[in-house]
Structure formats: C-alpha cells, structure tokens
CHARMM internal coordinates of N, CA and C (Angstrom, degrees):
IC EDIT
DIST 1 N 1 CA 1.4371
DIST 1 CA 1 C 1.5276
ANGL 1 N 1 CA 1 C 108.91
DIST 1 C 2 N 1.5569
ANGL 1 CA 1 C 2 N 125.20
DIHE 1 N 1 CA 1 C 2 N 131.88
DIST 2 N 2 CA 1.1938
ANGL 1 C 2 N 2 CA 120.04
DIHE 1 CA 1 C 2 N 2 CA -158.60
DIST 2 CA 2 C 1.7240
ANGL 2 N 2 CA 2 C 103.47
DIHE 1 C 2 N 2 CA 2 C -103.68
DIST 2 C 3 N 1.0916
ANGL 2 CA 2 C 3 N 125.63
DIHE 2 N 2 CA 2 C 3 N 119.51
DIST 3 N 3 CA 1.7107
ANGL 2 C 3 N 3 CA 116.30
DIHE 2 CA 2 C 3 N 3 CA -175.95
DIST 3 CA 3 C 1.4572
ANGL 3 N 3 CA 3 C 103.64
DIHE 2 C 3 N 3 CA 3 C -70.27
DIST 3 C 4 N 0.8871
ANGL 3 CA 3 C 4 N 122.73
DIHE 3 N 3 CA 3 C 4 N 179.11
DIST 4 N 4 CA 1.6478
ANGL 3 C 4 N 4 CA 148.96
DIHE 3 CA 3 C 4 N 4 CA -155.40
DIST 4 CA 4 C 1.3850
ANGL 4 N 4 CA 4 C 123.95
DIHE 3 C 4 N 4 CA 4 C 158.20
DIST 4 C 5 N 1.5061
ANGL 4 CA 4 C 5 N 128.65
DIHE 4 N 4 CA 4 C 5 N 125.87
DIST 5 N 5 CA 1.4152
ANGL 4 C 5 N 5 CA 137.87
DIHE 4 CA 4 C 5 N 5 CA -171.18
DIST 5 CA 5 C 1.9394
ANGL 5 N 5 CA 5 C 94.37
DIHE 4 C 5 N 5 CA 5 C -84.95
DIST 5 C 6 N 1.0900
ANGL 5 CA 5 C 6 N 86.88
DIHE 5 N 5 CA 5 C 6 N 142.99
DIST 6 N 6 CA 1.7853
ANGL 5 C 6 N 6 CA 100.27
DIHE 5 CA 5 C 6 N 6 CA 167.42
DIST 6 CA 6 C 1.2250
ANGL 6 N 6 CA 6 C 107.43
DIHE 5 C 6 N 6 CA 6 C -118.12
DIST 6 C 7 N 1.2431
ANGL 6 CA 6 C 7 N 112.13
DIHE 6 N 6 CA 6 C 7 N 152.23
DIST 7 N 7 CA 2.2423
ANGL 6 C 7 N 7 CA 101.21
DIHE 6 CA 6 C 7 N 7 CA -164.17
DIST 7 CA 7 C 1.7990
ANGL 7 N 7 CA 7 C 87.51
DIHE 6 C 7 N 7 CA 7 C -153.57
DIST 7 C 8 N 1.7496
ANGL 7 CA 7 C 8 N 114.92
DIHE 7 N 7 CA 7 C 8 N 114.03
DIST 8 N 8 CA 0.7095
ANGL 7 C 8 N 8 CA 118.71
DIHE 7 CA 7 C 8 N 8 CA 138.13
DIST 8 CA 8 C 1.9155
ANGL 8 N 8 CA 8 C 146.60
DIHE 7 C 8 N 8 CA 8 C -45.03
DIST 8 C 9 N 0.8938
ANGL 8 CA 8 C 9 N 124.88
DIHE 8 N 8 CA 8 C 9 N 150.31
DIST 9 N 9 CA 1.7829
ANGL 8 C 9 N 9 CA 138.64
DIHE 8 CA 8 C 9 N 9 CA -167.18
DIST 9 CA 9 C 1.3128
ANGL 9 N 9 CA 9 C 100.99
DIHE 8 C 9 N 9 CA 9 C -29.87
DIST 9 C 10 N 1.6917
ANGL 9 CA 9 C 10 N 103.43
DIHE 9 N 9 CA 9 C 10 N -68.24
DIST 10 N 10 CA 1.2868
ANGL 9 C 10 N 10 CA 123.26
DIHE 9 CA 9 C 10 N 10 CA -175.23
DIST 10 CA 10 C 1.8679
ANGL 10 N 10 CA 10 C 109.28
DIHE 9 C 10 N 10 CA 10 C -34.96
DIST 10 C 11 N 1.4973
ANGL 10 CA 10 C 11 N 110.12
DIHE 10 N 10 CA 10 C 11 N -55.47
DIST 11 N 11 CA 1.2023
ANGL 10 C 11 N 11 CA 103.66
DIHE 10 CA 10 C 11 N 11 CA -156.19
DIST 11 CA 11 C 1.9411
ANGL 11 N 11 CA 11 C 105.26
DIHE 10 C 11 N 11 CA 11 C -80.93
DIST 11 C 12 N 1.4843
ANGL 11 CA 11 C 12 N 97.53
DIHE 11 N 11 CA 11 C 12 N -10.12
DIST 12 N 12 CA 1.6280
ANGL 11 C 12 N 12 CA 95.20
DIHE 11 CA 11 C 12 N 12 CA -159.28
DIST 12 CA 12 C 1.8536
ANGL 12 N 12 CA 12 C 85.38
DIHE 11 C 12 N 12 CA 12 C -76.61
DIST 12 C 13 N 1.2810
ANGL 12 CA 12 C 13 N 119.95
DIHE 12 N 12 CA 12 C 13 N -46.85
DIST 13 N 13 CA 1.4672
ANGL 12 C 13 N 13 CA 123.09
DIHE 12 CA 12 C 13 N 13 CA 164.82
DIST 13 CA 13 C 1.8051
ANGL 13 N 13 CA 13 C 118.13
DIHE 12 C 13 N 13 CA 13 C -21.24
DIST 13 C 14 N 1.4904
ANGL 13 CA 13 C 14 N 107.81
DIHE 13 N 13 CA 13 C 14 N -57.89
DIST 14 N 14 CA 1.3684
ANGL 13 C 14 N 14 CA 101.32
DIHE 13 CA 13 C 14 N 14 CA -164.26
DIST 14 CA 14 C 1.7508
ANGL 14 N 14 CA 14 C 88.72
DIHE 13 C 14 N 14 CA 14 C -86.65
DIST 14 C 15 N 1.2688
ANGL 14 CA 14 C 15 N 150.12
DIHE 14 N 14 CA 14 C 15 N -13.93
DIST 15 N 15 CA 1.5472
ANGL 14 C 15 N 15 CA 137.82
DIHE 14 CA 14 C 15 N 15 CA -173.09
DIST 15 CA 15 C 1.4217
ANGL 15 N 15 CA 15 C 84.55
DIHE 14 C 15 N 15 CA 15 C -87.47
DIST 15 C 16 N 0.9713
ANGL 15 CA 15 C 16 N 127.85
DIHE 15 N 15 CA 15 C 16 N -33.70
DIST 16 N 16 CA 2.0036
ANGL 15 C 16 N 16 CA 110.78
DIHE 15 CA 15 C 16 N 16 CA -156.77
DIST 16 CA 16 C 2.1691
ANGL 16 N 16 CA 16 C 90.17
DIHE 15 C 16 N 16 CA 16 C -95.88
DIST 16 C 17 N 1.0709
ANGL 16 CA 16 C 17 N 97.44
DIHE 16 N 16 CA 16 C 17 N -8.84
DIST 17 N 17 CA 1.5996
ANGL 16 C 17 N 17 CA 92.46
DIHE 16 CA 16 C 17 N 17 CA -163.48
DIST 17 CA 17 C 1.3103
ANGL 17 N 17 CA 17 C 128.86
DIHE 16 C 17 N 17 CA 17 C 60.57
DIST 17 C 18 N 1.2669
ANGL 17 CA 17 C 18 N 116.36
DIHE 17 N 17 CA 17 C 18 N 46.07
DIST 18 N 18 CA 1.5733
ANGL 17 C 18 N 18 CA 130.17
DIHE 17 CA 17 C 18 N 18 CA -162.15
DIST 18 CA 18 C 1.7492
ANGL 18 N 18 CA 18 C 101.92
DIHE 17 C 18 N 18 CA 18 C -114.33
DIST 18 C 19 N 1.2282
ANGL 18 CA 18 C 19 N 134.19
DIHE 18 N 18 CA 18 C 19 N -160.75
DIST 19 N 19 CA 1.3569
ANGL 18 C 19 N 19 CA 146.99
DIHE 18 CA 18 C 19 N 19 CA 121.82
DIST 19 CA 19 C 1.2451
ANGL 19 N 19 CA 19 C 124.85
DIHE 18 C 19 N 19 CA 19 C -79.43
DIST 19 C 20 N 1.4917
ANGL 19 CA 19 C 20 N 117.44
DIHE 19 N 19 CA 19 C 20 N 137.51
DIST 20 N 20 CA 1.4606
ANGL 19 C 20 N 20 CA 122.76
DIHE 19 CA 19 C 20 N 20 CA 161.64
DIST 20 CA 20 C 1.2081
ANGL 20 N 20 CA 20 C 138.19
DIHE 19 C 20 N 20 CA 20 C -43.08
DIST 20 C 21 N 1.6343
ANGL 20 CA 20 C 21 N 110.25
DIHE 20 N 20 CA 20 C 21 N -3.72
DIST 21 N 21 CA 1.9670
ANGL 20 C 21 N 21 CA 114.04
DIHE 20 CA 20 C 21 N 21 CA -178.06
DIST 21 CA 21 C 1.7174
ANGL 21 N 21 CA 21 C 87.37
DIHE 20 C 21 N 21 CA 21 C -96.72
DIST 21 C 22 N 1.2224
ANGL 21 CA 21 C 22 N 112.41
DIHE 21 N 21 CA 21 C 22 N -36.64
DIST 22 N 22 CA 1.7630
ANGL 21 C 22 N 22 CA 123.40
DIHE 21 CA 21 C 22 N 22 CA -168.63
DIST 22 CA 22 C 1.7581
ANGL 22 N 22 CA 22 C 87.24
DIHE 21 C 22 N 22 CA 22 C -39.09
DIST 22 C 23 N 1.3764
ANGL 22 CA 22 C 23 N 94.00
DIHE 22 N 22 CA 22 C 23 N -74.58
DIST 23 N 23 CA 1.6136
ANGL 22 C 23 N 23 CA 128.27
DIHE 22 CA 22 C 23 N 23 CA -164.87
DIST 23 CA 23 C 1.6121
ANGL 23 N 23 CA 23 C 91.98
DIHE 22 C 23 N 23 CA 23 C -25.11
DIST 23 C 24 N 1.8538
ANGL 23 CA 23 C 24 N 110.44
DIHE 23 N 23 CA 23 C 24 N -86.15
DIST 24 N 24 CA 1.3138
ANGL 23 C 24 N 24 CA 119.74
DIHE 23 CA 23 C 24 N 24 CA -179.57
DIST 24 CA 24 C 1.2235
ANGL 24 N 24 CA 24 C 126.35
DIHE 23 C 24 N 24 CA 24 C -41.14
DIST 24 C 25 N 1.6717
ANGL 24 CA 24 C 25 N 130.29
DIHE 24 N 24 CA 24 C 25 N -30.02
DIST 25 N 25 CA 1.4816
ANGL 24 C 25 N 25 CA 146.17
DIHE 24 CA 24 C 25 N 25 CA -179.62
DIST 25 CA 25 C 1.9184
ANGL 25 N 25 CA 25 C 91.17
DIHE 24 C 25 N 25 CA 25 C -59.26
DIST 25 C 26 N 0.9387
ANGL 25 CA 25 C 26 N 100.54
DIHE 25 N 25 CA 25 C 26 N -68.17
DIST 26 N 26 CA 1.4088
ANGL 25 C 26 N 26 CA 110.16
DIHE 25 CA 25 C 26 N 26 CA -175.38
DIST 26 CA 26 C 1.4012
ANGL 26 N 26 CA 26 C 116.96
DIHE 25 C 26 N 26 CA 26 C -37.97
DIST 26 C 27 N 1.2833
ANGL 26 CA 26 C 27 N 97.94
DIHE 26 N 26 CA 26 C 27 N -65.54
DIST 27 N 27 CA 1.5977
ANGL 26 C 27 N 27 CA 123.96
DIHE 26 CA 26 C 27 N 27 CA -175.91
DIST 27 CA 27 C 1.9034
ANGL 27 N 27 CA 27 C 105.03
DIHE 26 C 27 N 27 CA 27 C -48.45
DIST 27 C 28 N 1.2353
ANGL 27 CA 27 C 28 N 100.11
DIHE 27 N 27 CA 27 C 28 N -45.87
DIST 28 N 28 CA 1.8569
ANGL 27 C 28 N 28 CA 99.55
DIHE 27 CA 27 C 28 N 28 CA 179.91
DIST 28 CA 28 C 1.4353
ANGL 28 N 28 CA 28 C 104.30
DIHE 27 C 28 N 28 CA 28 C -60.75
DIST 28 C 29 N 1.1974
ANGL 28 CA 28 C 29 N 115.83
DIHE 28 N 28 CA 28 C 29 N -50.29
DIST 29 N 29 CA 1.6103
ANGL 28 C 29 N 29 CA 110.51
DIHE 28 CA 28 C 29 N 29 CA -160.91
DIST 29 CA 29 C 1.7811
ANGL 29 N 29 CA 29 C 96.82
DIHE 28 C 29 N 29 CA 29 C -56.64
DIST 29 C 30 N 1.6527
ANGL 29 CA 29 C 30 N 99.46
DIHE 29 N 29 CA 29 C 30 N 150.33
DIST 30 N 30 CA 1.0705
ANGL 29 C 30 N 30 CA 114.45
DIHE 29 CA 29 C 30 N 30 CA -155.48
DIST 30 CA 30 C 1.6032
ANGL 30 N 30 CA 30 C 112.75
DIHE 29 C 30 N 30 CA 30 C -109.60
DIST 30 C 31 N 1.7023
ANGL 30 CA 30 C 31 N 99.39
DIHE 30 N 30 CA 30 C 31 N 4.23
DIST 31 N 31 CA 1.5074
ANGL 30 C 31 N 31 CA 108.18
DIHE 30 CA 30 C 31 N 31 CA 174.80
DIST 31 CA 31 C 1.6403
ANGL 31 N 31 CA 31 C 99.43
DIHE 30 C 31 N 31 CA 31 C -110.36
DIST 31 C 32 N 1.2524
ANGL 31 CA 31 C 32 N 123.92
DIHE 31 N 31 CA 31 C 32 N 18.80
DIST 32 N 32 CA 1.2609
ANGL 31 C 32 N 32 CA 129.40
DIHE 31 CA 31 C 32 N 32 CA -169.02
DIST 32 CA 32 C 2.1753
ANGL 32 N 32 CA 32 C 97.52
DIHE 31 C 32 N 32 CA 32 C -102.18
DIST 32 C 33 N 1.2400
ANGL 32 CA 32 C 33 N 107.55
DIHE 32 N 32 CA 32 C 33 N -22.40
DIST 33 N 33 CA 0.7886
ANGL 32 C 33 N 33 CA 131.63
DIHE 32 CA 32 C 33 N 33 CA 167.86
DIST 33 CA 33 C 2.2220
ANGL 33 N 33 CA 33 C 104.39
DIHE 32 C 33 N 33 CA 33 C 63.75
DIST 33 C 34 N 1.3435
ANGL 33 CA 33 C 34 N 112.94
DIHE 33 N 33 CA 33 C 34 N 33.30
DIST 34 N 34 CA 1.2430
ANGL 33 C 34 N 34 CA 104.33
DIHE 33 CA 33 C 34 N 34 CA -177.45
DIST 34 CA 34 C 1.6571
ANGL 34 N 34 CA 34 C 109.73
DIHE 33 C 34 N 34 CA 34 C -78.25
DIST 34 C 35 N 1.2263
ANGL 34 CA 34 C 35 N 123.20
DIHE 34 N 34 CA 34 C 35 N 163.23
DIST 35 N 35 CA 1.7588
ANGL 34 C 35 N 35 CA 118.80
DIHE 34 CA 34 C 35 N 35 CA -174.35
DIST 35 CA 35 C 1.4410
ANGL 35 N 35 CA 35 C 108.77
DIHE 34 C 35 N 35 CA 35 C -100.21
DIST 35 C 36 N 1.0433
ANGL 35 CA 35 C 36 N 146.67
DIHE 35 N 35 CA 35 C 36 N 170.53
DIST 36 N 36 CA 1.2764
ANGL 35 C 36 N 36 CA 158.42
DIHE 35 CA 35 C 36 N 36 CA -159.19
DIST 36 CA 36 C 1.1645
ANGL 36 N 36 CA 36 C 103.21
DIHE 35 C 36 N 36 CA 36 C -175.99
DIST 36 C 37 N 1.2502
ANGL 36 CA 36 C 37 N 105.39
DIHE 36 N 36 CA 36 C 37 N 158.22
DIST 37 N 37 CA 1.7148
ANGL 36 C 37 N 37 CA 138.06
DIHE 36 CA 36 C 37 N 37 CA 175.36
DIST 37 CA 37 C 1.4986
ANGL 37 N 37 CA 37 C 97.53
DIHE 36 C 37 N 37 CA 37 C -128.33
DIST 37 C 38 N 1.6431
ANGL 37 CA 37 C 38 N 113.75
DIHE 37 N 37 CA 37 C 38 N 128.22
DIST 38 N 38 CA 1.6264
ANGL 37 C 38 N 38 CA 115.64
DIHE 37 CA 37 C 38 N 38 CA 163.29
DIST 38 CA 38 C 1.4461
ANGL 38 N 38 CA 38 C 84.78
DIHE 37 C 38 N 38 CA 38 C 120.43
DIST 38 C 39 N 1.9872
ANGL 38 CA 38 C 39 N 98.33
DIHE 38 N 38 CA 38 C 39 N -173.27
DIST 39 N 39 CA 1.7432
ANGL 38 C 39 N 39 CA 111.64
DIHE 38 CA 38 C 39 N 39 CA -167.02
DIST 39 CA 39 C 1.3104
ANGL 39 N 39 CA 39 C 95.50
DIHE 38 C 39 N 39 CA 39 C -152.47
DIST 39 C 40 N 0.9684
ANGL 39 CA 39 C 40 N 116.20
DIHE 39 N 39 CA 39 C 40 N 129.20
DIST 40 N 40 CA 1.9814
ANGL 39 C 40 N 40 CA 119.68
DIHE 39 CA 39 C 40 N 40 CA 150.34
DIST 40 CA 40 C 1.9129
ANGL 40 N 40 CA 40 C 72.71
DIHE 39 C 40 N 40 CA 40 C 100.94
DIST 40 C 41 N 1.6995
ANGL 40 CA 40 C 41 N 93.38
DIHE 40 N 40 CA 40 C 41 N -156.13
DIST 41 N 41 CA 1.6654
ANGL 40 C 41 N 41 CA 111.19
DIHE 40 CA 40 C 41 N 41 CA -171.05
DIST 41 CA 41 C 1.2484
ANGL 41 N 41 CA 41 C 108.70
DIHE 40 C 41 N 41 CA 41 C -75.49
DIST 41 C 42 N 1.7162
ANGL 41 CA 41 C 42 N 115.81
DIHE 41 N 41 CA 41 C 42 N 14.36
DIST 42 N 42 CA 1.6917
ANGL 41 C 42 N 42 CA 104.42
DIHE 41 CA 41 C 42 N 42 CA 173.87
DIST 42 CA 42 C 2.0809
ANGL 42 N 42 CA 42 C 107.85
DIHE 41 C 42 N 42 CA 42 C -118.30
DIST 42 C 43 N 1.2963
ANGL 42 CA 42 C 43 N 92.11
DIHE 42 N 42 CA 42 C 43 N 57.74
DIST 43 N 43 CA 1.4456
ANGL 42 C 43 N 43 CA 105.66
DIHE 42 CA 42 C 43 N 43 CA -172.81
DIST 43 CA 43 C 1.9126
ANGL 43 N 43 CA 43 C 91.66
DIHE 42 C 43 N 43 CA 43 C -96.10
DIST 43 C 44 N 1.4905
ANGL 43 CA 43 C 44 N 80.80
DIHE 43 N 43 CA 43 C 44 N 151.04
DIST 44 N 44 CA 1.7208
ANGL 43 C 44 N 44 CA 103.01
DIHE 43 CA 43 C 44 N 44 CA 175.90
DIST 44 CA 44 C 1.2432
ANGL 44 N 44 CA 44 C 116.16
DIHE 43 C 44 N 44 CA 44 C -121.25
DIST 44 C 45 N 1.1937
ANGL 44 CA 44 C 45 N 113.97
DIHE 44 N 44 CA 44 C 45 N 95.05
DIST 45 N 45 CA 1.8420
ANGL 44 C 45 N 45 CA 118.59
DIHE 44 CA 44 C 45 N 45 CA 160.95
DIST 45 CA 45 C 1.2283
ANGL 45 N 45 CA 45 C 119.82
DIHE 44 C 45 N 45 CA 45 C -30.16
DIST 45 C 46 N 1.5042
ANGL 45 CA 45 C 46 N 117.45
DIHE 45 N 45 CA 45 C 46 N 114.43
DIST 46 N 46 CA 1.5691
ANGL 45 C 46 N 46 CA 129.83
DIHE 45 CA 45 C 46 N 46 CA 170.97
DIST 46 CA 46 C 1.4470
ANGL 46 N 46 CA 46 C 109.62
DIHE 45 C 46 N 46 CA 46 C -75.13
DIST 46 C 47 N 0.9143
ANGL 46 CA 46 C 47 N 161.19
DIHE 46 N 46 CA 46 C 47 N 140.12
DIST 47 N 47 CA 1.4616
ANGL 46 C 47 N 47 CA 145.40
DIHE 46 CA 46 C 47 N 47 CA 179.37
DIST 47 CA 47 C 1.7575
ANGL 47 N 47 CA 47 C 101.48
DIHE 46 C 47 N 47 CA 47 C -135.16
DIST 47 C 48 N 1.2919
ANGL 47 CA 47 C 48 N 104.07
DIHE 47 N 47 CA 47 C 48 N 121.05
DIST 48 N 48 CA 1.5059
ANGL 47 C 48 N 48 CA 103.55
DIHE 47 CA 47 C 48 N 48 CA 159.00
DIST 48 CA 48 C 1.5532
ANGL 48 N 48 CA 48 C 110.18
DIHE 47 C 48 N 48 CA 48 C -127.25
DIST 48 C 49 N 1.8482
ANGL 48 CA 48 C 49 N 91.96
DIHE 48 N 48 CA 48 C 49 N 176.79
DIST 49 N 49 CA 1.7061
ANGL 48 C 49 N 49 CA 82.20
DIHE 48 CA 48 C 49 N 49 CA 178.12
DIST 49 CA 49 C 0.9697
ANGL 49 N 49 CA 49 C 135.79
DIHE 48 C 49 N 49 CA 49 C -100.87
DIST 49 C 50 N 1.9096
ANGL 49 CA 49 C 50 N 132.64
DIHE 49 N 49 CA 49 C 50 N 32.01
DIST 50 N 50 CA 0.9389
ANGL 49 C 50 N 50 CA 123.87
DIHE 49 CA 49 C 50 N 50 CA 151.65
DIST 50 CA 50 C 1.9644
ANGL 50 N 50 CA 50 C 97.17
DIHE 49 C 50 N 50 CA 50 C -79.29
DIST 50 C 51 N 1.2749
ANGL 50 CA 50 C 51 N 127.82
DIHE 50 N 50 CA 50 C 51 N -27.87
DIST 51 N 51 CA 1.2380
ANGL 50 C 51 N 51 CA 111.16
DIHE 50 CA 50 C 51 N 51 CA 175.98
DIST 51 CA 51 C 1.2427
ANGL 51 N 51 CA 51 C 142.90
DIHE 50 C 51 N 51 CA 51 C -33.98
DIST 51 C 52 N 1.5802
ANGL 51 CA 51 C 52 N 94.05
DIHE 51 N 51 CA 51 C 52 N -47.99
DIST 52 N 52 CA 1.5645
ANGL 51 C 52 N 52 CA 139.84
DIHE 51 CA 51 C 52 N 52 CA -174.60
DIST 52 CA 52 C 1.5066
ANGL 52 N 52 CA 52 C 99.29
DIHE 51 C 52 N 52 CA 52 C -55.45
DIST 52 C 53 N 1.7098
ANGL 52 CA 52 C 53 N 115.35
DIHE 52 N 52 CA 52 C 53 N -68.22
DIST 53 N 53 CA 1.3287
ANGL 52 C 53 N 53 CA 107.51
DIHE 52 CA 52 C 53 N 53 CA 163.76
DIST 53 CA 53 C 1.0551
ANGL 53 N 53 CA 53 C 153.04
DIHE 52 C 53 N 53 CA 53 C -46.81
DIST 53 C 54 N 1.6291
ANGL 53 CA 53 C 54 N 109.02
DIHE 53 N 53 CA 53 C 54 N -31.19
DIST 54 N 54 CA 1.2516
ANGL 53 C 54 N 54 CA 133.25
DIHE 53 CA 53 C 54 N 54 CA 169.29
DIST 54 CA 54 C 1.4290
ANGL 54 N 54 CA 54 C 116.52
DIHE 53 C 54 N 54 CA 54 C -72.92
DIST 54 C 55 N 1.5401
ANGL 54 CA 54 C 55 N 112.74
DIHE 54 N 54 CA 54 C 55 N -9.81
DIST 55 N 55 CA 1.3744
ANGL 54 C 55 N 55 CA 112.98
DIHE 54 CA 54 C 55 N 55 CA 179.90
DIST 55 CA 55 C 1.6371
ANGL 55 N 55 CA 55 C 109.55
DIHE 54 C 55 N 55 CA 55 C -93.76
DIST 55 C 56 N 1.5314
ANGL 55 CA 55 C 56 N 96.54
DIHE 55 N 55 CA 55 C 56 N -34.32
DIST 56 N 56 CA 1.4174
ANGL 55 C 56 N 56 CA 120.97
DIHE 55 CA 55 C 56 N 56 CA 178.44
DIST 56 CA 56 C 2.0086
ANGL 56 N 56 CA 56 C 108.97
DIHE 55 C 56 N 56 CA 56 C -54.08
DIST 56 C 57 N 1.5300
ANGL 56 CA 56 C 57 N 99.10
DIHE 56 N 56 CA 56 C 57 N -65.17
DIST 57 N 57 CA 1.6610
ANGL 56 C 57 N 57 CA 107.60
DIHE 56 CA 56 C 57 N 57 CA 169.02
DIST 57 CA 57 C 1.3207
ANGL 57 N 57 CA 57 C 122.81
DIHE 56 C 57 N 57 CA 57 C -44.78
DIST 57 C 58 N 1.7735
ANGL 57 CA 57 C 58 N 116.64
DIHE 57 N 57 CA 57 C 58 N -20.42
DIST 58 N 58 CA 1.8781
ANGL 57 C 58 N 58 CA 103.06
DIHE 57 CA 57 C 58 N 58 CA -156.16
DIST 58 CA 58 C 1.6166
ANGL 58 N 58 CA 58 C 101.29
DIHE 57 C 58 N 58 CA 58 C -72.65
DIST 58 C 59 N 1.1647
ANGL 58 CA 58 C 59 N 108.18
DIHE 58 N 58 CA 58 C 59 N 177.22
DIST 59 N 59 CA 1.6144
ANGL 58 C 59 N 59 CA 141.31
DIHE 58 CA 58 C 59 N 59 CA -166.35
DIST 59 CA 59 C 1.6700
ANGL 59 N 59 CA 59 C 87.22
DIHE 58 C 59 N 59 CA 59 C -80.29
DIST 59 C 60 N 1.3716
ANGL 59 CA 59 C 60 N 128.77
DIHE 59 N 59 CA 59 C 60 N 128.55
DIST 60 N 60 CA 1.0992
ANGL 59 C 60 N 60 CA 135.58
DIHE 59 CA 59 C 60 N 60 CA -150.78
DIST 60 CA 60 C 2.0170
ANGL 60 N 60 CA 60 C 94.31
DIHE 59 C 60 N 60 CA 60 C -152.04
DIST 60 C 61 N 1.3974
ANGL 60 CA 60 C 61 N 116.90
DIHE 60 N 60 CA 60 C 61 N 8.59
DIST 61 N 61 CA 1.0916
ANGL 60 C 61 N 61 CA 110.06
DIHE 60 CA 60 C 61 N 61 CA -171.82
DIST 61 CA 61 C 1.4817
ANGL 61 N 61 CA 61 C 105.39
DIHE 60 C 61 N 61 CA 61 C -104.31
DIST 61 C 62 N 1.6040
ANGL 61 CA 61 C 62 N 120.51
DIHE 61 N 61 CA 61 C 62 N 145.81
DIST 62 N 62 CA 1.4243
ANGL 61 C 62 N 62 CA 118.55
DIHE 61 CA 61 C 62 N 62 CA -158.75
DIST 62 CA 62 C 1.3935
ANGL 62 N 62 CA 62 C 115.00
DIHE 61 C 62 N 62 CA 62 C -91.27
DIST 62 C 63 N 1.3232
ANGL 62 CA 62 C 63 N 129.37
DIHE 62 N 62 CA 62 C 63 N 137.81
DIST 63 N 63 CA 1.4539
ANGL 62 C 63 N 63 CA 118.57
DIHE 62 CA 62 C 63 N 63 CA 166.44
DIST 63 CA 63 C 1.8479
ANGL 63 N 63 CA 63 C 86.81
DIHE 62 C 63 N 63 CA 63 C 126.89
DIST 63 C 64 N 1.5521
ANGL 63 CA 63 C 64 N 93.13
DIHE 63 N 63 CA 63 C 64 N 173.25
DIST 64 N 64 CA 1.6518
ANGL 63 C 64 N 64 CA 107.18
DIHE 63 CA 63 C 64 N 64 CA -167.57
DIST 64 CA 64 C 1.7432
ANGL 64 N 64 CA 64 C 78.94
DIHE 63 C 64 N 64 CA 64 C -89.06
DIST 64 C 65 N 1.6178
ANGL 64 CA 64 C 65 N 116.40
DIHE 64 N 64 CA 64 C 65 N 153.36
DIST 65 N 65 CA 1.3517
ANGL 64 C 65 N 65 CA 132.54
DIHE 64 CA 64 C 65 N 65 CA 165.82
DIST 65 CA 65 C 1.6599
ANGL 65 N 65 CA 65 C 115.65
DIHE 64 C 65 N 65 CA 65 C -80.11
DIST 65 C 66 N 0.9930
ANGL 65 CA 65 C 66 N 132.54
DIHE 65 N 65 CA 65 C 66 N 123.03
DIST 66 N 66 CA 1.2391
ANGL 65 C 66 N 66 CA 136.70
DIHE 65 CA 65 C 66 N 66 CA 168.49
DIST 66 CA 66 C 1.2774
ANGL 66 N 66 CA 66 C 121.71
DIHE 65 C 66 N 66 CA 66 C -26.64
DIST 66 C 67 N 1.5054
ANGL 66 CA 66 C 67 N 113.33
DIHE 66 N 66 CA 66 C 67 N 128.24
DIST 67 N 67 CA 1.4900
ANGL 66 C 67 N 67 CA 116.63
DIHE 66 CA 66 C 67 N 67 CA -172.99
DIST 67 CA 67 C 1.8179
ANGL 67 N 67 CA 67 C 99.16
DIHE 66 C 67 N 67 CA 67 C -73.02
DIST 67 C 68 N 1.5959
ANGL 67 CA 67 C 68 N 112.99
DIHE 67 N 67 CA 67 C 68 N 154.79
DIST 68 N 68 CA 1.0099
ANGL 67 C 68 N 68 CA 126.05
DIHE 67 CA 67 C 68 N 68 CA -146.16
DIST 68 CA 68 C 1.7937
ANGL 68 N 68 CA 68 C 86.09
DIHE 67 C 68 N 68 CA 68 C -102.00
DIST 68 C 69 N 1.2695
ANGL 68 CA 68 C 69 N 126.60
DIHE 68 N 68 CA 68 C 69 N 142.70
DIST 69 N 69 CA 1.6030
ANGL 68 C 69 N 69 CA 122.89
DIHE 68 CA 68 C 69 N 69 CA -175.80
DIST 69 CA 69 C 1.5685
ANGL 69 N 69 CA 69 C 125.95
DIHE 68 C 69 N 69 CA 69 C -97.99
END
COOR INIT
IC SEED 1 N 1 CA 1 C
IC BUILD
C-alpha cells in the first residue's frame, strides 16, 4: 500500500503563500484537473503533490494574454 499526504485548501494556501479563495478558484476550474469528493458547492478538494506543483508552476501574470496572429 503506497502512502500519500492529502492536503486540504487551507493548507495548500499557507505552503504556496497565497489565499484560500486563490486556492479554491483554481481548484473549480475543470481543466485544472484537481479531484474532489461531493456535488454542487459542497465539493471537497483532493490535493496531491503533483497538484501542489502544478498549482505552484501556473501562469500567475495579470491581464488577458495576447491573441495569437
């Protein structure tokens, strides 16, 4: 049986140094591909740590990106 940490919102917030709405904003989008347990607005963030990284890596720069020509 292989162990693995599961890490609620709260905590991925204080490792990334973000806020907790950041965290959840992320977490909904559905090309972000994070897992959940639950349905409608009472869903539960699965968190692993390739997630963690992947949350760590995203594009963090503000404004719409330039349309491509």
């Amino acid at each position: 049986m292989s162990k693995f940490k599961l890490y609620e919102s709260s905590e991925i917030a204080q490792i990334c140094g973000c806020g907790v709405e950041t965290v959840k904003k992320y977490a909904q989008k559905p090309e972000n591909e994070i897992n959940f347990v639950g349905t409608g607005k009472r869903k539960t963030f699965v968190w692993f740590e390739a997630d963690i990284e992947r949350f760590k890596n995203r594009n963090t720069t503000r404004g719409r990106p330039p349309k491509e020509k």
